[in-house]
C-alpha positions in Angstrom: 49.7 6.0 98.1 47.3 5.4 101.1 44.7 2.4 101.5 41.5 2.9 103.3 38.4 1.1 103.5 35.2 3.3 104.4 32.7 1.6 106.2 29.1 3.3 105.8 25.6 3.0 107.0 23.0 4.2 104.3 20.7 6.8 105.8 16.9 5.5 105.8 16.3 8.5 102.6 19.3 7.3 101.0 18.8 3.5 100.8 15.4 4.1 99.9 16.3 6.7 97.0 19.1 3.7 95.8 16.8 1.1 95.8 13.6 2.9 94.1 16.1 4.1 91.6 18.5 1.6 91.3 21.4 4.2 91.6 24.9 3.1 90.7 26.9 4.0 94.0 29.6 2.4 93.2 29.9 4.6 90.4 29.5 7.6 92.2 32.2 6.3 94.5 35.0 5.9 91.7 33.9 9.0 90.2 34.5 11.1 93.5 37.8 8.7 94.4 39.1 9.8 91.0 38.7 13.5 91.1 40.3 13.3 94.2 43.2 11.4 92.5 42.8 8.6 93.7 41.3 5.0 92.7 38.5 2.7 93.7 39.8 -0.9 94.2 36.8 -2.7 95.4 32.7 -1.8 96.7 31.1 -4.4 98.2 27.6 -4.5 100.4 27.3 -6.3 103.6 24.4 -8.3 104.7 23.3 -8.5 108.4 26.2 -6.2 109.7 26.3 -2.6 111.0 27.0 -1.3 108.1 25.5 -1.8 104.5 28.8 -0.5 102.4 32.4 -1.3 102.4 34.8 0.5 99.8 38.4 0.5 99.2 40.0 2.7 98.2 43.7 4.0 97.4 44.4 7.7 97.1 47.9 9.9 97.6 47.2 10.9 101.2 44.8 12.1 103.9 43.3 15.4 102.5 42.6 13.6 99.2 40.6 11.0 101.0 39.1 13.2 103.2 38.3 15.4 100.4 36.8 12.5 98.4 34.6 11.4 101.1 32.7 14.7 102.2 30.6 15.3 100.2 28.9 12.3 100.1 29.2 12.9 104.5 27.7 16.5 104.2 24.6 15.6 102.3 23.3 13.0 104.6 24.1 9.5 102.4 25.3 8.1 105.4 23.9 7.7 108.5 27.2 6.5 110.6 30.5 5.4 108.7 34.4 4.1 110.0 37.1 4.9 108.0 40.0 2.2 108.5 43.8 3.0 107.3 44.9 -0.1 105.8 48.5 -1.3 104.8 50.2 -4.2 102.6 52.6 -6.3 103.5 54.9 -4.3 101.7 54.5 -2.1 104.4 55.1 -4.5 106.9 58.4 -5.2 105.7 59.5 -1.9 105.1 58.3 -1.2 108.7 60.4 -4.0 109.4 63.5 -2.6 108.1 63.0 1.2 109.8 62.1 -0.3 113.2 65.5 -2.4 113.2 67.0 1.1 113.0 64.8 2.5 115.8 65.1 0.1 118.2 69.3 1.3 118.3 68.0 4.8 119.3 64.9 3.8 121.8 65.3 2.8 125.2 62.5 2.2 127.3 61.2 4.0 130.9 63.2 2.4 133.7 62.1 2.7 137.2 
């Protein structure tokens, strides 16, 4: 499974539709994750920064995030966003283990 955190930037109709209504994005958010497979692990909102939204999110690979995300990209909900791959540090030590491995193989340029 694959980790990303979406960074987003409410356009000025959206936050105004969310706060008039009081709109449960972060339901919407595990509701899309999940038909794409994949889970919501945490939606927070950021004060004073670039962006207004922060979600994480874990889902099989690339396509199914991709996949989750567009929609809410196509209709204009977001004004900018950054999507940010994000790993464990289970990762790391696997990483750890398959670099040992590489480094046998790899030699660097030489002049």
């Amino acid at each position: 499974m694959a980790l990303f955190m979406l960074m987003g930037k409410y356009s000025p109709a959206a936050l105004k539709a969310i706060l008039e209504t009081g709109s449960d994005r972060e339901a919407a958010a595990r509701q899309a994750l999940e038909a794409a497979g994949g889970k919501l692990l945490g939606f927070y909102g950021m004060f004073g920064q670039d962006y207004n939204v922060a979600i994480i999110a874990e889902v099989p690979g690339n396509a199914e995030y991709i996949g989750a995300i567009a929609p809410a990209l196509m209709s204009g909900t977001f004004s900018d966003f950054k999507s940010i791959p994000l790993f464990t540090s289970a990762d790391v030590q696997k990483a750890s283990k398959i670099a040992k491995k590489v480094a046998g193989k790899y030699r660097p340029p030489t002049s």
